[in-house]
Biopython code that builds the backbone (N, CA, C, O; Angstrom):
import numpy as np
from Bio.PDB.StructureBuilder import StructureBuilder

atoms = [
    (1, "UNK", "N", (0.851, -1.158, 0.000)),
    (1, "UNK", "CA", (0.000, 0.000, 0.000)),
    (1, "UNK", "C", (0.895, 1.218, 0.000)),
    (1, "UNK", "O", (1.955, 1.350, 0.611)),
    (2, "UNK", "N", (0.243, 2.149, -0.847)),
    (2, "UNK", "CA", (0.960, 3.218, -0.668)),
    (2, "UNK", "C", (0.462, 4.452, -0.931)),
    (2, "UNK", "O", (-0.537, 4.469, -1.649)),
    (3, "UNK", "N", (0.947, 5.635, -0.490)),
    (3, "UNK", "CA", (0.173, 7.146, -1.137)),
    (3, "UNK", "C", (1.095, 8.014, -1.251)),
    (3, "UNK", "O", (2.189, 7.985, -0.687)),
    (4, "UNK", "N", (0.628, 8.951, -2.103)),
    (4, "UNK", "CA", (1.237, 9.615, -2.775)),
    (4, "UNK", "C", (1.215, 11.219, -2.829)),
    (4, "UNK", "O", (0.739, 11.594, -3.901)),
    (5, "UNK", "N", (1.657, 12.456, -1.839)),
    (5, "UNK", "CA", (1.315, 13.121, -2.366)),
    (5, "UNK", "C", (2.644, 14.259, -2.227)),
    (5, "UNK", "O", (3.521, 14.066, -1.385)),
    (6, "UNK", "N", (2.673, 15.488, -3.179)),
    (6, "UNK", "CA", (3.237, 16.520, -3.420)),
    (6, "UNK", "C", (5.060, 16.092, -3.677)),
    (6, "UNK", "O", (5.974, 16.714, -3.134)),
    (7, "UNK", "N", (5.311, 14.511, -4.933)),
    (7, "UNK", "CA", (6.498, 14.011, -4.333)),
    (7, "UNK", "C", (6.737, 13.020, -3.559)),
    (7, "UNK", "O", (7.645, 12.201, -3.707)),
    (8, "UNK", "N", (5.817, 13.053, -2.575)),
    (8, "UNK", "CA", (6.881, 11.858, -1.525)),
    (8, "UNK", "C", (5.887, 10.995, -1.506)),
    (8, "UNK", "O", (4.728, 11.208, -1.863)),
    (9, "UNK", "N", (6.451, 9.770, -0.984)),
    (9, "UNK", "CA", (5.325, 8.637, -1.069)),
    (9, "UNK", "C", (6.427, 8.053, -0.034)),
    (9, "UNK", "O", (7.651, 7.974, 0.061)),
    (10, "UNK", "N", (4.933, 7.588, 0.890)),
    (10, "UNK", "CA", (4.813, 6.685, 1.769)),
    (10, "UNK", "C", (4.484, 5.410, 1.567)),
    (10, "UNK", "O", (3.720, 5.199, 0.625)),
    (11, "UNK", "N", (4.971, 4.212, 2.399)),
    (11, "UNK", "CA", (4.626, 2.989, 1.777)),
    (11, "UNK", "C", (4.386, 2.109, 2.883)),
    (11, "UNK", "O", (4.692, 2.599, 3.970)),
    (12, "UNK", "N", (3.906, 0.907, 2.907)),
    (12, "UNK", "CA", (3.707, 0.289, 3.736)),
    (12, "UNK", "C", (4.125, -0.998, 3.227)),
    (12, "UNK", "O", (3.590, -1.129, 2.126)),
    (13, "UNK", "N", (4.963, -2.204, 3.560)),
    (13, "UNK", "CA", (5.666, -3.508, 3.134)),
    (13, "UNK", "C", (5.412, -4.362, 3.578)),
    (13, "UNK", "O", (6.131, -4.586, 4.552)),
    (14, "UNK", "N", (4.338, -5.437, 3.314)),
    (14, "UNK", "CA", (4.305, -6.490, 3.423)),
    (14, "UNK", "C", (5.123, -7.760, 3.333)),
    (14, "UNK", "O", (5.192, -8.360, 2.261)),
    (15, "UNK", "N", (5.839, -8.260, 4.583)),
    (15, "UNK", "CA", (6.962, -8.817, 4.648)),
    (15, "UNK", "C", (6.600, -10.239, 4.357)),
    (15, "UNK", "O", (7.272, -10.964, 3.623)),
    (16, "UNK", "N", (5.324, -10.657, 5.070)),
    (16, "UNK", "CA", (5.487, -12.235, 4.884)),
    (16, "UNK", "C", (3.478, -12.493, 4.811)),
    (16, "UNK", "O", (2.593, -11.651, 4.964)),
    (17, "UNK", "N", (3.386, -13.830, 4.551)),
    (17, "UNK", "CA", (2.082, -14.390, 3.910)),
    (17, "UNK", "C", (1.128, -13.541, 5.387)),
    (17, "UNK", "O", (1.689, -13.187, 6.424)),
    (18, "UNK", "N", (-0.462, -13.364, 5.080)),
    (18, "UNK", "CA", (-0.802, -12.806, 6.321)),
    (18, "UNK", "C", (-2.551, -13.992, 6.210)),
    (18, "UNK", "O", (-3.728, -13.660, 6.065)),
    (19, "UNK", "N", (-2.109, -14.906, 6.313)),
    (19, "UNK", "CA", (-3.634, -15.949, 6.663)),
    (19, "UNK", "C", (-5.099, -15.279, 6.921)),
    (19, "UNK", "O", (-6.113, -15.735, 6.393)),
    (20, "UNK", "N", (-5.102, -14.286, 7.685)),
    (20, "UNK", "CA", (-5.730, -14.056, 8.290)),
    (20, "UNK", "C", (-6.254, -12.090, 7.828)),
    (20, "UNK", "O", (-5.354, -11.425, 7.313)),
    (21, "UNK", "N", (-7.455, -11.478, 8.030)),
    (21, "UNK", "CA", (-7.315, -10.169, 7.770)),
    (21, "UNK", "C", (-6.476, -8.897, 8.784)),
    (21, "UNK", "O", (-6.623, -8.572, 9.962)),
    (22, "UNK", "N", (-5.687, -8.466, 7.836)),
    (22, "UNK", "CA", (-4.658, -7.632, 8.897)),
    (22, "UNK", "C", (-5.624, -6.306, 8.967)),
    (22, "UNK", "O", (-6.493, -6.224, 8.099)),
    (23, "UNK", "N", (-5.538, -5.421, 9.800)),
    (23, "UNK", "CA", (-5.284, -3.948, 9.694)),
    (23, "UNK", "C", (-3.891, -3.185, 9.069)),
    (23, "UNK", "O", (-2.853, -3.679, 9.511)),
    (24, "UNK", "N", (-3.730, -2.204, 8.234)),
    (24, "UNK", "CA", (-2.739, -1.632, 7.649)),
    (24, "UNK", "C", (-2.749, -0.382, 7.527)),
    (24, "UNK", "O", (-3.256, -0.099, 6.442)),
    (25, "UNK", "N", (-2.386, 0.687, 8.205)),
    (25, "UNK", "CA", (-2.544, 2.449, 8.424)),
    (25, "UNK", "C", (-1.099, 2.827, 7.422)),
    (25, "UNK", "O", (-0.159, 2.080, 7.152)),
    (26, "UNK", "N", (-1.293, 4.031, 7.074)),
    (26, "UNK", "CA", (0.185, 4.378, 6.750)),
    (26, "UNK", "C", (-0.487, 6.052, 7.655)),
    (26, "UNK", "O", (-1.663, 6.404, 7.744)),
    (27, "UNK", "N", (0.593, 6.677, 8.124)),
    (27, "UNK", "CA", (0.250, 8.159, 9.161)),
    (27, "UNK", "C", (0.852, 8.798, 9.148)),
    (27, "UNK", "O", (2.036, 8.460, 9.135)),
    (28, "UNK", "N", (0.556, 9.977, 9.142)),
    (28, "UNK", "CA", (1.596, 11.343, 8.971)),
    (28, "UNK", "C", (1.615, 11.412, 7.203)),
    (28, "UNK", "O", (2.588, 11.479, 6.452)),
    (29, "UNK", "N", (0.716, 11.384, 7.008)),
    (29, "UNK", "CA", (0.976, 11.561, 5.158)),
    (29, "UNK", "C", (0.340, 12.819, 5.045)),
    (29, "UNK", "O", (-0.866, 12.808, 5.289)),
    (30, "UNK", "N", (1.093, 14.408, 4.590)),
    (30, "UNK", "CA", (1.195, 15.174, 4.118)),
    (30, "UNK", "C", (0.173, 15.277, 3.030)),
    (30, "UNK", "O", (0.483, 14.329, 2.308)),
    (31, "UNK", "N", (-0.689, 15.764, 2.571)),
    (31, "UNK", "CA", (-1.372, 16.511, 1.320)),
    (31, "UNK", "C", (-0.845, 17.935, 1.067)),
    (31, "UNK", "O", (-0.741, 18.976, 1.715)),
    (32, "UNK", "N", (-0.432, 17.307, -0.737)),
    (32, "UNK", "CA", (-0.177, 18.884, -0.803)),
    (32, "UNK", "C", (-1.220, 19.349, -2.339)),
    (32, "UNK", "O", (-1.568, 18.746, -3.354)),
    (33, "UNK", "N", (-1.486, 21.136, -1.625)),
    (33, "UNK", "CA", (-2.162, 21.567, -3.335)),
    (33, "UNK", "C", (-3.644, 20.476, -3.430)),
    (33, "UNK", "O", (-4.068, 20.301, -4.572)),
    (34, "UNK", "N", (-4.176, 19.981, -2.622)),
    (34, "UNK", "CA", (-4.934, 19.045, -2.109)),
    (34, "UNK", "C", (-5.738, 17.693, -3.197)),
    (34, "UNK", "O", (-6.884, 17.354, -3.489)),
    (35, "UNK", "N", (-4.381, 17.268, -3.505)),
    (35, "UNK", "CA", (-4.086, 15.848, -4.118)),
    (35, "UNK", "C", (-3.862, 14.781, -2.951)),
    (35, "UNK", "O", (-3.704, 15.139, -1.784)),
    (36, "UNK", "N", (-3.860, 13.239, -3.411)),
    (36, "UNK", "CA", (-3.417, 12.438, -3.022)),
    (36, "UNK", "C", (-3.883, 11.097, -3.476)),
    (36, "UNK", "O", (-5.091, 10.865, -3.517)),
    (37, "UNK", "N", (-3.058, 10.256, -3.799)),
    (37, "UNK", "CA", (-3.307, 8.981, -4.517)),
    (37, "UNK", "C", (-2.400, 8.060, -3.885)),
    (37, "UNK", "O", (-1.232, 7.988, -3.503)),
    (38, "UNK", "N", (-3.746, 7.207, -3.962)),
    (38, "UNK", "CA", (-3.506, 5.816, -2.709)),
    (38, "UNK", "C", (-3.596, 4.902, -3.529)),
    (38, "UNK", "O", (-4.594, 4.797, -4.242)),
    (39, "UNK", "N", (-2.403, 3.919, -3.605)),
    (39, "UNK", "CA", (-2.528, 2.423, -4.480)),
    (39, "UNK", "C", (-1.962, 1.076, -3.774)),
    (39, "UNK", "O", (-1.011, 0.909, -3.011)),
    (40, "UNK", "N", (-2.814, 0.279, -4.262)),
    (40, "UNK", "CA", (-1.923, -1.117, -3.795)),
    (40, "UNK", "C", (-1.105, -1.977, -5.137)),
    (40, "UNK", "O", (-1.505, -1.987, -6.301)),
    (41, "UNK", "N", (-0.109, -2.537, -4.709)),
    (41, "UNK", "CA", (0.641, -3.177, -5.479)),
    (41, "UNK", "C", (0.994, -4.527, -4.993)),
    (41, "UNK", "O", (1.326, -4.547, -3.808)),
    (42, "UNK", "N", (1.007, -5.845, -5.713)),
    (42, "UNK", "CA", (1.398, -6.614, -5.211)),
    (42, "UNK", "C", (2.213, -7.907, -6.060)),
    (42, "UNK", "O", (1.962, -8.055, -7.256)),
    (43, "UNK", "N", (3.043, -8.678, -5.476)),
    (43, "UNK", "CA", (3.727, -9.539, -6.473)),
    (43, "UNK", "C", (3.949, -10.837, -6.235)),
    (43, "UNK", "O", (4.959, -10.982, -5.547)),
    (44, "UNK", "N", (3.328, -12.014, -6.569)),
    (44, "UNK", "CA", (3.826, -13.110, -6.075)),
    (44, "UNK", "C", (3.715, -13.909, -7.043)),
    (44, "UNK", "O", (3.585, -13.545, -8.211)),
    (45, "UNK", "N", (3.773, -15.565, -6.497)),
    (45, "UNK", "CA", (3.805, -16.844, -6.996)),
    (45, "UNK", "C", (2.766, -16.922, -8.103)),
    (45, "UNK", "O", (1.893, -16.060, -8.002)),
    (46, "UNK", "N", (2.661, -17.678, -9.046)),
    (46, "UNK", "CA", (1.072, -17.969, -9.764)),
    (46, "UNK", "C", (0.040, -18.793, -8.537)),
    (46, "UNK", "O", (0.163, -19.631, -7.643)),
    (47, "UNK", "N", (-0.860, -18.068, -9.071)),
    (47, "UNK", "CA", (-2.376, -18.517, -7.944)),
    (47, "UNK", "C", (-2.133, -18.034, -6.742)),
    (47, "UNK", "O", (-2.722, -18.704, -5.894)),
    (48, "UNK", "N", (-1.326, -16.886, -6.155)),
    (48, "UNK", "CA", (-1.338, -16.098, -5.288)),
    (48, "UNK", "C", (-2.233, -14.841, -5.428)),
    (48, "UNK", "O", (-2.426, -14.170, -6.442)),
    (49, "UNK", "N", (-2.719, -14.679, -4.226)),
    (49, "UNK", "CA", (-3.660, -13.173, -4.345)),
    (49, "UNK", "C", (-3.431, -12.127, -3.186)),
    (49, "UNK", "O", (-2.844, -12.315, -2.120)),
    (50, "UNK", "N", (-4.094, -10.869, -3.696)),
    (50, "UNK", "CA", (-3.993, -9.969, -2.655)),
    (50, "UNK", "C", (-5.286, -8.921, -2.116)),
    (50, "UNK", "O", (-5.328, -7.764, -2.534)),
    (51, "UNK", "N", (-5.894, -9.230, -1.553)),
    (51, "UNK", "CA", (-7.216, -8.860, -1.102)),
    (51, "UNK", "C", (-7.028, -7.639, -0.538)),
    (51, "UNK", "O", (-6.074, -7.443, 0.215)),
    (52, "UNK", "N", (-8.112, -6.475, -0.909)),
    (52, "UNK", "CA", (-8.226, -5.118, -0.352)),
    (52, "UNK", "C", (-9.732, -5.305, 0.069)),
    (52, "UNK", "O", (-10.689, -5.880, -0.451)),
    (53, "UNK", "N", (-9.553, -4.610, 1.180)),
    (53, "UNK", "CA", (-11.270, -4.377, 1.678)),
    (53, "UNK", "C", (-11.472, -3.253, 2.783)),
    (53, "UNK", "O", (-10.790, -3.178, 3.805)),
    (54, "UNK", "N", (-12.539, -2.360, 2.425)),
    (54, "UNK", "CA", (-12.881, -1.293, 3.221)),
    (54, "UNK", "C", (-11.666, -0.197, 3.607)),
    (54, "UNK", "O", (-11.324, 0.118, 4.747)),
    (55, "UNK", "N", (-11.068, 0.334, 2.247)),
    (55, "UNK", "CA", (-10.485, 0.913, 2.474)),
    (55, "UNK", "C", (-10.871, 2.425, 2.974)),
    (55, "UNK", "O", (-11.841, 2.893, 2.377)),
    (56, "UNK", "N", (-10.334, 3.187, 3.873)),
    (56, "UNK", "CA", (-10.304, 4.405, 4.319)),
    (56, "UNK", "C", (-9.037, 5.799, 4.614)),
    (56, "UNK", "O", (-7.898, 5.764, 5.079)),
    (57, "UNK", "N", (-9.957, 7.021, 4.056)),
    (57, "UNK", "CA", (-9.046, 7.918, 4.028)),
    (57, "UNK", "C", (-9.489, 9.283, 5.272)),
    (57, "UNK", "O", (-10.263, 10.218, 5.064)),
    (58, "UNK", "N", (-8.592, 8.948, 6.739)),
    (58, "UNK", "CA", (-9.057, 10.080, 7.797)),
    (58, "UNK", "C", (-8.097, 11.302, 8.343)),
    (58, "UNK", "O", (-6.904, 11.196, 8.624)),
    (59, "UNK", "N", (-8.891, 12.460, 8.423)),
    (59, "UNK", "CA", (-7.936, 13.834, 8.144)),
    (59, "UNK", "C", (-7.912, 13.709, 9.914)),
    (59, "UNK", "O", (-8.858, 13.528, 10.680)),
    (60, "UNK", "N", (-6.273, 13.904, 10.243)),
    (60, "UNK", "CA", (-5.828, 13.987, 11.479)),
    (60, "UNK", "C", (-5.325, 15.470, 11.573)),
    (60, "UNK", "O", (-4.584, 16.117, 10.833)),
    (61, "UNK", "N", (-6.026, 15.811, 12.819)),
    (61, "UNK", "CA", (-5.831, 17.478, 13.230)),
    (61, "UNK", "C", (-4.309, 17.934, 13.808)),
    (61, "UNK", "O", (-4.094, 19.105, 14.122)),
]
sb = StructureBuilder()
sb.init_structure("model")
sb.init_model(0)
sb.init_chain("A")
sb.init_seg("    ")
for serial, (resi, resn, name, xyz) in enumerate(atoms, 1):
    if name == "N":
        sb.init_residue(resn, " ", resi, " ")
    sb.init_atom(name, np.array(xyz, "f"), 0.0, 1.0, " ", f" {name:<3s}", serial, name[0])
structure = sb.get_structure()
């Protein structure tokens, strides 16, 4: 997972298999000029997958 804004990108790395549904935050991500683009990327074996669900975007004061 990752986002993107004004330049810098933040990322989040999935190190090893996760069985089960994780939680995944990335924080302190900057908006600038009030853009921002959030993507997932992923790479594995054949017949491997990578599930997104209920993703959310919350403005911290």
């Amino acid at each position: 997972m990752h986002a993107e804004s004004g330049g810098k990108r933040v990322r989040y790395k999935v190190k090893k298999d996760n069985p089960q549904w994780k939680t995944v935050e990335l924080k302190k991500i900057k908006v600038n000029d009030g853009e921002l683009k959030v993507g997932f990327s992923a790479r594995g074996k054949a017949g491997a997958s990578c599930q997104v669900d209920d993703v959310s975007l919350v403005k911290e004061e």
